[in-house]
Backbone atoms as SQL, in Angstrom:
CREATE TABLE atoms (id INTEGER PRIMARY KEY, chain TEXT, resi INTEGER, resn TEXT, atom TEXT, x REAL, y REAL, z REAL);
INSERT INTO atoms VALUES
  (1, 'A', 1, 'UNK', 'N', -5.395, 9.006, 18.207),
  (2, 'A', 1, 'UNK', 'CA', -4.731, 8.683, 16.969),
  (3, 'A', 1, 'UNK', 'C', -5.034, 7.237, 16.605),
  (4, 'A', 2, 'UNK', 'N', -4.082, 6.410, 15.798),
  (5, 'A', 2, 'UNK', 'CA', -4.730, 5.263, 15.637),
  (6, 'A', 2, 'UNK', 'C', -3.962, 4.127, 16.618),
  (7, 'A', 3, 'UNK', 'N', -4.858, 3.152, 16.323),
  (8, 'A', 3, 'UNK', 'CA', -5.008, 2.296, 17.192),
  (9, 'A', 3, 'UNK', 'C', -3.992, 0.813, 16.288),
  (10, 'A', 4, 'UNK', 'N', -2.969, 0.499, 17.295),
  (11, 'A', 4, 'UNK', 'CA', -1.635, -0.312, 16.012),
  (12, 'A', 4, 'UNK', 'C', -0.984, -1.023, 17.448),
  (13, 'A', 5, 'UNK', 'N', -0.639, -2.607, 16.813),
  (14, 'A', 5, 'UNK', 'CA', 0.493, -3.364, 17.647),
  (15, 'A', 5, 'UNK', 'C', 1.459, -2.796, 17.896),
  (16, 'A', 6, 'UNK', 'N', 2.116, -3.476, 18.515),
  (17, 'A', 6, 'UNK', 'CA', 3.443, -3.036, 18.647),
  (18, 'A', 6, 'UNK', 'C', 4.671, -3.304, 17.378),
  (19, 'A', 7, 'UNK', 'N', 4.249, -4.805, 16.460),
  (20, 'A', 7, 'UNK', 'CA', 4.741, -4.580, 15.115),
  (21, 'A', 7, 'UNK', 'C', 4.142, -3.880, 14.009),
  (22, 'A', 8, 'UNK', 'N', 3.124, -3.033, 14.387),
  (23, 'A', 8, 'UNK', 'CA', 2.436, -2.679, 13.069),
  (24, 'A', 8, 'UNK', 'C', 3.291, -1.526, 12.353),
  (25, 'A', 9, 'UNK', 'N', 3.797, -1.318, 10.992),
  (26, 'A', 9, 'UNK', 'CA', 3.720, -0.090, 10.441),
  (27, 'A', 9, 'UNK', 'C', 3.293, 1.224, 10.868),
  (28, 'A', 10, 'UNK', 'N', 3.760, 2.261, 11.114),
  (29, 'A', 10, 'UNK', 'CA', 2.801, 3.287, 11.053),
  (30, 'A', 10, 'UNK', 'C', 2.893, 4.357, 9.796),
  (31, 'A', 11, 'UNK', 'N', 1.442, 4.415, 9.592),
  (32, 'A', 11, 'UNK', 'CA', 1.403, 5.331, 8.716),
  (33, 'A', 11, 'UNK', 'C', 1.255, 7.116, 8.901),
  (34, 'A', 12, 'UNK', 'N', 2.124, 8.055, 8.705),
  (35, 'A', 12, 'UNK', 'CA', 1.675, 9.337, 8.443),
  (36, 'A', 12, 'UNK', 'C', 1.446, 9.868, 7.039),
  (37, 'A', 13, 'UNK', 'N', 1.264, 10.824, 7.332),
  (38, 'A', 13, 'UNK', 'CA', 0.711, 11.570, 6.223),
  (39, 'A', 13, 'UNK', 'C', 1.228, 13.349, 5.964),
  (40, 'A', 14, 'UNK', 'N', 1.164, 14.163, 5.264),
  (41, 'A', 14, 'UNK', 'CA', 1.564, 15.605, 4.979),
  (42, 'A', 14, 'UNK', 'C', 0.484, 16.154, 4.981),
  (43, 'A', 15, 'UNK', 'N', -0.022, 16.684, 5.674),
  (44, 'A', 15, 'UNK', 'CA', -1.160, 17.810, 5.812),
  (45, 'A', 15, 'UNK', 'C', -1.233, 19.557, 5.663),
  (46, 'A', 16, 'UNK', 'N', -1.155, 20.462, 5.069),
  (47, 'A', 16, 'UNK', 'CA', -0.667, 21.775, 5.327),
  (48, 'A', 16, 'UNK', 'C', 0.777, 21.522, 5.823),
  (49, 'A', 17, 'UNK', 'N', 1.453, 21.161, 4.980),
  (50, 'A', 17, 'UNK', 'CA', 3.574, 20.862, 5.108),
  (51, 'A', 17, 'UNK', 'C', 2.928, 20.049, 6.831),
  (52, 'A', 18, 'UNK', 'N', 2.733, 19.343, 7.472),
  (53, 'A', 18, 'UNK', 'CA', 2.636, 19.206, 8.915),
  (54, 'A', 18, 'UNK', 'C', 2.426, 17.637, 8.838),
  (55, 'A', 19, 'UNK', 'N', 2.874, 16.994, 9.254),
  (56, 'A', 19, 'UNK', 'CA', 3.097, 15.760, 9.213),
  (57, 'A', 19, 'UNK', 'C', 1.555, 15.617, 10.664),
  (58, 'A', 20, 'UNK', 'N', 0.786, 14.089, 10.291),
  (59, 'A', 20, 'UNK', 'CA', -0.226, 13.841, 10.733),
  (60, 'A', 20, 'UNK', 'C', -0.201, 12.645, 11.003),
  (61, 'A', 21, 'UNK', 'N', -0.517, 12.106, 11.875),
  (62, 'A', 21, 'UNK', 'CA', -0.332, 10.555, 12.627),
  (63, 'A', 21, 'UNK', 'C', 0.271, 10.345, 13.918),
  (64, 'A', 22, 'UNK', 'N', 0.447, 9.497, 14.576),
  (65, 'A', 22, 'UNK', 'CA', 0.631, 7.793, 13.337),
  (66, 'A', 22, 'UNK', 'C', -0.869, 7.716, 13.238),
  (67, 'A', 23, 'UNK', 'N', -1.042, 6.800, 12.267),
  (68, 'A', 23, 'UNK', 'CA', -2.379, 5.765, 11.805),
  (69, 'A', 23, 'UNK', 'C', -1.901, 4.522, 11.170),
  (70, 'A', 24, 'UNK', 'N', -3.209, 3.842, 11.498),
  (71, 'A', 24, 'UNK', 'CA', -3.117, 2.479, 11.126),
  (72, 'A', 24, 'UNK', 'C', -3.420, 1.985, 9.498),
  (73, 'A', 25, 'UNK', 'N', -2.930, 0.776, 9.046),
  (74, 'A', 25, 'UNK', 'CA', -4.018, 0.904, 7.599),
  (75, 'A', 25, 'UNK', 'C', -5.179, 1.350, 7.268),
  (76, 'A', 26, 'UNK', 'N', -5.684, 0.649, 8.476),
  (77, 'A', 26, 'UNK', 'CA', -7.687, 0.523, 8.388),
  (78, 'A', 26, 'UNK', 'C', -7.626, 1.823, 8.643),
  (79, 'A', 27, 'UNK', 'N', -7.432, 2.705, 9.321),
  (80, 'A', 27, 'UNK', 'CA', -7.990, 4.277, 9.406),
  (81, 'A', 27, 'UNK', 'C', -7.538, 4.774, 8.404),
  (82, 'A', 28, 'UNK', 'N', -6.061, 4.638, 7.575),
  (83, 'A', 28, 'UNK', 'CA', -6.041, 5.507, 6.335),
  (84, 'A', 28, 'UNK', 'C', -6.857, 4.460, 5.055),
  (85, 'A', 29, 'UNK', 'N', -7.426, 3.605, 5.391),
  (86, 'A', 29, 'UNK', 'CA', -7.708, 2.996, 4.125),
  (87, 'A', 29, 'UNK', 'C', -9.473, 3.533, 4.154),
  (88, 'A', 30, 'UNK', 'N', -10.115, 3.550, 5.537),
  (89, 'A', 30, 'UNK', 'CA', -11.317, 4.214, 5.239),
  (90, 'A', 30, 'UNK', 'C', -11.101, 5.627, 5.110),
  (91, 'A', 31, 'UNK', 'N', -10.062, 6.688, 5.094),
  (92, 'A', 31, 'UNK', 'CA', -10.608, 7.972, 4.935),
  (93, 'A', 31, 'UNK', 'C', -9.826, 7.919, 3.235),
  (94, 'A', 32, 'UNK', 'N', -9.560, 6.791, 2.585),
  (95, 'A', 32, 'UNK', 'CA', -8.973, 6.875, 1.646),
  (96, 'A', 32, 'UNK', 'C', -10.414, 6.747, 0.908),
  (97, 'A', 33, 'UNK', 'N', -11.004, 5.734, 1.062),
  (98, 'A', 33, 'UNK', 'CA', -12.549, 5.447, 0.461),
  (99, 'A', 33, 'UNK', 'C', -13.264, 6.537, 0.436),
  (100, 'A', 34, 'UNK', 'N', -13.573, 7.143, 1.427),
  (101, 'A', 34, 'UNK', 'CA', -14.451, 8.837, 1.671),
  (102, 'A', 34, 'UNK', 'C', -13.817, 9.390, 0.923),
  (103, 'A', 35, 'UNK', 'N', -12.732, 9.480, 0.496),
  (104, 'A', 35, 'UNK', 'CA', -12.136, 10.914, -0.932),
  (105, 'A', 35, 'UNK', 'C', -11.583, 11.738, -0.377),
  (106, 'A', 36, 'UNK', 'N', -10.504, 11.518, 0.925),
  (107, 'A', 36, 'UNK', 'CA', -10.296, 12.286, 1.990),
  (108, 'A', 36, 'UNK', 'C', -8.985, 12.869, 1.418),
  (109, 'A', 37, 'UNK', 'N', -8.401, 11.974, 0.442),
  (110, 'A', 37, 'UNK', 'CA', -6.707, 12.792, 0.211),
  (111, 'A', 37, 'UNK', 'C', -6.897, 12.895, -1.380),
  (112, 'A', 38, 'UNK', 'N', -5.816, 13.854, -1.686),
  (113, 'A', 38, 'UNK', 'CA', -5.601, 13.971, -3.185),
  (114, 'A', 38, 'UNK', 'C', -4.699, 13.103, -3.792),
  (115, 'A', 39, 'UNK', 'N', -4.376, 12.998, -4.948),
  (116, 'A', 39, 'UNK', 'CA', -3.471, 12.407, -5.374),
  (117, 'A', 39, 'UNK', 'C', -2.079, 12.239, -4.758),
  (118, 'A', 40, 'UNK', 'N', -1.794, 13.429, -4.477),
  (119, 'A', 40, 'UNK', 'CA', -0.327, 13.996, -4.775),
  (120, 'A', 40, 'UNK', 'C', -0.142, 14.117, -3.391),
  (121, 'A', 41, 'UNK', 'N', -1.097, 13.792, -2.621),
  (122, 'A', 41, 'UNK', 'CA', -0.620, 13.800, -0.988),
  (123, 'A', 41, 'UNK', 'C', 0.317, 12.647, 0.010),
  (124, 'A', 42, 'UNK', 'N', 1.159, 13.124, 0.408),
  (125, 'A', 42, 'UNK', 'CA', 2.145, 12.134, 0.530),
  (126, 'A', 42, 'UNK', 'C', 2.072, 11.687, 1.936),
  (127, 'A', 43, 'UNK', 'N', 2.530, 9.893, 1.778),
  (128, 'A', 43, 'UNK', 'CA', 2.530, 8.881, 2.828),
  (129, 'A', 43, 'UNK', 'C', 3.643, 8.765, 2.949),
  (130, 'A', 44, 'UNK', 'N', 3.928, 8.550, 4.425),
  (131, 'A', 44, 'UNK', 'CA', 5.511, 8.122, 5.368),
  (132, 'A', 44, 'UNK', 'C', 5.076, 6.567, 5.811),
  (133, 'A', 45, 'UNK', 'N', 5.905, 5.026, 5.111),
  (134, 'A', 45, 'UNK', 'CA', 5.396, 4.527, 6.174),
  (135, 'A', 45, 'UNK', 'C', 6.862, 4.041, 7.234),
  (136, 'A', 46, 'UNK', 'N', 6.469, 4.349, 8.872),
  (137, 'A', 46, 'UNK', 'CA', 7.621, 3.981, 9.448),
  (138, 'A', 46, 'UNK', 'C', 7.613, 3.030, 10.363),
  (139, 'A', 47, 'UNK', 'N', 8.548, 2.132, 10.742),
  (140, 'A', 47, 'UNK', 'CA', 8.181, 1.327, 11.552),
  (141, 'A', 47, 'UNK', 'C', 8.294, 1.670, 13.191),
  (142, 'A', 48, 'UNK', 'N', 7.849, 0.653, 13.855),
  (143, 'A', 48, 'UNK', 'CA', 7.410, 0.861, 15.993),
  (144, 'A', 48, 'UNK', 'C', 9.091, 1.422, 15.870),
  (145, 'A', 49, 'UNK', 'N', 9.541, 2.300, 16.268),
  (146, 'A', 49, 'UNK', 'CA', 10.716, 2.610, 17.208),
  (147, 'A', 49, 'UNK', 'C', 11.351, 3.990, 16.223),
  (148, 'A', 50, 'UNK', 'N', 10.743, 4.079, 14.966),
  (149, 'A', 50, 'UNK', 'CA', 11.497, 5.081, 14.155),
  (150, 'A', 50, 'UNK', 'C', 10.788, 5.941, 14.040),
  (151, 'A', 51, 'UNK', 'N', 11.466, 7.469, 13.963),
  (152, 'A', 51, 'UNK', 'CA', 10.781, 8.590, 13.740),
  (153, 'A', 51, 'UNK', 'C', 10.607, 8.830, 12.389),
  (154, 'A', 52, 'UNK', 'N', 9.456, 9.750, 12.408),
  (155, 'A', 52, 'UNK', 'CA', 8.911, 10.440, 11.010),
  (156, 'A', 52, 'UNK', 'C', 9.747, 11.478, 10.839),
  (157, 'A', 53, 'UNK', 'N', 9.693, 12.407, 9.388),
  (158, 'A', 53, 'UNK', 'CA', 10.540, 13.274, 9.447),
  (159, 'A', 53, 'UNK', 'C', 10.344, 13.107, 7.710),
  (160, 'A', 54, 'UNK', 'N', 11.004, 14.128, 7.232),
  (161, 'A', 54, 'UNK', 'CA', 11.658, 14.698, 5.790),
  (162, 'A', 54, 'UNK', 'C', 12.401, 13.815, 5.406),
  (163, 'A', 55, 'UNK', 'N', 13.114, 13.132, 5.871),
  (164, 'A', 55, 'UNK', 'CA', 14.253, 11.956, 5.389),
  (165, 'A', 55, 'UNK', 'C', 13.467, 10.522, 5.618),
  (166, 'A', 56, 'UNK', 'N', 12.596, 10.483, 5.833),
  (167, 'A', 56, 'UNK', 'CA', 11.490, 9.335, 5.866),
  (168, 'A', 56, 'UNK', 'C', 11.346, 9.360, 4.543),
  (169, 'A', 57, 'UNK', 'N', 10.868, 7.976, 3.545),
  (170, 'A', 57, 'UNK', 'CA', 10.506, 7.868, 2.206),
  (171, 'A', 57, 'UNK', 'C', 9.241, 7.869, 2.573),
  (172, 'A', 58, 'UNK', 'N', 8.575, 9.235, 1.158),
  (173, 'A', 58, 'UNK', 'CA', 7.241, 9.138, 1.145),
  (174, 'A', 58, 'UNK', 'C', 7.203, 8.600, -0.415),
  (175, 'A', 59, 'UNK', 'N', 5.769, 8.134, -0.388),
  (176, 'A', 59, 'UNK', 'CA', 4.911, 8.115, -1.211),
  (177, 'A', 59, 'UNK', 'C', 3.812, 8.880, -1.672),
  (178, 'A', 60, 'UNK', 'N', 3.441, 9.088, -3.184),
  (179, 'A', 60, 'UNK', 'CA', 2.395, 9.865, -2.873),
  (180, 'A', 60, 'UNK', 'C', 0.981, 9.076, -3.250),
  (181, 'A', 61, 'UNK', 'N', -0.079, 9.314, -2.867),
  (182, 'A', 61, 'UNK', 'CA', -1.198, 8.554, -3.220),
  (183, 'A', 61, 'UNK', 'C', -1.211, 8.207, -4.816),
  (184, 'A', 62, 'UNK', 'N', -0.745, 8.862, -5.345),
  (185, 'A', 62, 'UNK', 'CA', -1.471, 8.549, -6.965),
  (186, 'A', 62, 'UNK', 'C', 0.331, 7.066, -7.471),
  (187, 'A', 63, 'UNK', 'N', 1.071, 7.259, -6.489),
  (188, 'A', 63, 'UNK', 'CA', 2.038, 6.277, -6.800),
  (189, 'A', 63, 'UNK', 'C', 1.949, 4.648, -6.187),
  (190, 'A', 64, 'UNK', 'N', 1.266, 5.227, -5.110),
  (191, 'A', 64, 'UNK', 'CA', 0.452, 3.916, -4.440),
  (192, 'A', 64, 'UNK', 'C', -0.484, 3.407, -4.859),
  (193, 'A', 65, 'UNK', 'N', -1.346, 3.561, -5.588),
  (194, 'A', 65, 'UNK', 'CA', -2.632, 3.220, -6.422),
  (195, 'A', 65, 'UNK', 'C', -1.991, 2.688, -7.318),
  (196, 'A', 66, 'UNK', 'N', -1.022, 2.803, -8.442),
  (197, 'A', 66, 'UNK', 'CA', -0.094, 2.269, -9.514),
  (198, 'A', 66, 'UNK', 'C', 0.845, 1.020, -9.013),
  (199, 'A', 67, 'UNK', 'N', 1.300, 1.210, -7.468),
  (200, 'A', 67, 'UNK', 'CA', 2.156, -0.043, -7.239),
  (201, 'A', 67, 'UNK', 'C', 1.128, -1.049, -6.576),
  (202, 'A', 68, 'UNK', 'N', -0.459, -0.762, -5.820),
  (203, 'A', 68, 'UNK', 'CA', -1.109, -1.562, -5.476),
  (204, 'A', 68, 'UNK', 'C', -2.155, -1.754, -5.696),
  (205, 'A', 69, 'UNK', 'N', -2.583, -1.210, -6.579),
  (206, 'A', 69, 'UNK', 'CA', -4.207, -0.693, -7.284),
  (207, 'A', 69, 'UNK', 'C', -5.213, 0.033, -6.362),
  (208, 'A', 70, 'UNK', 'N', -5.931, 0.725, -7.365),
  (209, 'A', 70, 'UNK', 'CA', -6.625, 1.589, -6.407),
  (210, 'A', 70, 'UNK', 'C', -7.645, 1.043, -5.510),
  (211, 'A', 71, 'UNK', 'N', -7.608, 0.030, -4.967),
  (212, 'A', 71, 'UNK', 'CA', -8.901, -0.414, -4.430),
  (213, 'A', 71, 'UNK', 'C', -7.995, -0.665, -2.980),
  (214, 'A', 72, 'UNK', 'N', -6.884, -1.103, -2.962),
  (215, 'A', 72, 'UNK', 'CA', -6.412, -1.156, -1.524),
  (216, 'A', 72, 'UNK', 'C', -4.749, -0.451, -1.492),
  (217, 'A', 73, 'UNK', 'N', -4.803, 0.781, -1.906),
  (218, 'A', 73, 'UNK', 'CA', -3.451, 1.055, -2.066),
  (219, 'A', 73, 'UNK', 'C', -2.184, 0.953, -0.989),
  (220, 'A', 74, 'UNK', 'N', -3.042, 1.262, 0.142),
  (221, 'A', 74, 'UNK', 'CA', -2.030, 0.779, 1.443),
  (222, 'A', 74, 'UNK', 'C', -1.709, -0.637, 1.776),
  (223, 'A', 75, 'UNK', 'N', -2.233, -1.740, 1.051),
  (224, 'A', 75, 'UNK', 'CA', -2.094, -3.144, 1.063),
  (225, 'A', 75, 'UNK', 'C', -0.870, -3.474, 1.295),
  (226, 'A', 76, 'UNK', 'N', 0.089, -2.681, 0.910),
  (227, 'A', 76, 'UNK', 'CA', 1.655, -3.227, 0.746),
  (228, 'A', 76, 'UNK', 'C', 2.182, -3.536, 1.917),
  (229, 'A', 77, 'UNK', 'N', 2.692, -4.829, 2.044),
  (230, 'A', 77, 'UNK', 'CA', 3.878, -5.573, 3.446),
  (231, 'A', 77, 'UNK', 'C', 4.774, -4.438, 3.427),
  (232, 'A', 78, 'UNK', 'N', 5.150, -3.144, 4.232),
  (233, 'A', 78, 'UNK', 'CA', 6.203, -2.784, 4.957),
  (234, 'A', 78, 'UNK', 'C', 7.405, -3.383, 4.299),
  (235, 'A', 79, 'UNK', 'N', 7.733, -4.884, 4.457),
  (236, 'A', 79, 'UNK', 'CA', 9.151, -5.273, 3.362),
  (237, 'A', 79, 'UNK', 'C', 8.956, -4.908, 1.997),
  (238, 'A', 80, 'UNK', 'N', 8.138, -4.620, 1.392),
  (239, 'A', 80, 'UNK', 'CA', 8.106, -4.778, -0.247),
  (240, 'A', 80, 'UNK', 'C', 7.931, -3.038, -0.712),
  (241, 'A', 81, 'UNK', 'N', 8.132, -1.881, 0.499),
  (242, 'A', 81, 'UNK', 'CA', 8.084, -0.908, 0.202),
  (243, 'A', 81, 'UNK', 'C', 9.417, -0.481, -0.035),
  (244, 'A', 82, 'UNK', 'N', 10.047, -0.172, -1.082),
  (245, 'A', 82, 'UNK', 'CA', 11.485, 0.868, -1.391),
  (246, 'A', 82, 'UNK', 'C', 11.946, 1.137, -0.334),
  (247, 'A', 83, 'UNK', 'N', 13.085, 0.765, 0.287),
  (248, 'A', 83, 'UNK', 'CA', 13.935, 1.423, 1.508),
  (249, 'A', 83, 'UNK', 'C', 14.804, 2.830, 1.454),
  (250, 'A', 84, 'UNK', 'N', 15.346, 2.735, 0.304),
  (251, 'A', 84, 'UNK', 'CA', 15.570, 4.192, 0.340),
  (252, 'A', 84, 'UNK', 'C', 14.667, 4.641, -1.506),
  (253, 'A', 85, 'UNK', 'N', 14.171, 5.514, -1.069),
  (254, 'A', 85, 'UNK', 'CA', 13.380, 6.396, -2.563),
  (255, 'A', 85, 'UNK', 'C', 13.936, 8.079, -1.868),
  (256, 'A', 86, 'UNK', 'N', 14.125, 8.817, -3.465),
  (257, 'A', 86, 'UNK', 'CA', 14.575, 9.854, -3.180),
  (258, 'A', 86, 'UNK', 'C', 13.612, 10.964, -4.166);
């Protein structure tokens, strides 16, 4: 899986309803470049000690491209992501 500090973010993802990860920026930011997800495919990001899950705030790619532009959409500091989104 990916390779992350012990403070890093982790990122998952929704695959066939199935949650996928953890990963790091750099691994979702290069399979983001390859054309690997759709728009509408949704990101969990959680931090070292918390679980993923349905009650995790996602994002979906085409909302992340709008809050960080499409060239580095996962760019965002962990603090500056919505704590609770519903």
């Amino acid at each position: 899986m990916g390779s992350e500090g012990p403070s890093s973010t982790r990122i998952f993802f929704k695959d066939k309803n199935e949650f996928q990860g953890p990963f790091n920026e750099r691994r979702i930011q290069e399979w983001y470049r390859l054309g690997l997800f759709e728009n509408a495919c949704l990101f969990y990001f959680v931090k070292p000690g918390t679980a993923s899950d349905d009650s995790t705030s996602s994002f979906a790619l085409e909302e992340l491209c709008s809050l960080n532009g499409n060239h580095t959409p996962f760019k965002c500091p962990s603090d500056a992501i919505p704590a609770e989104k519903t």
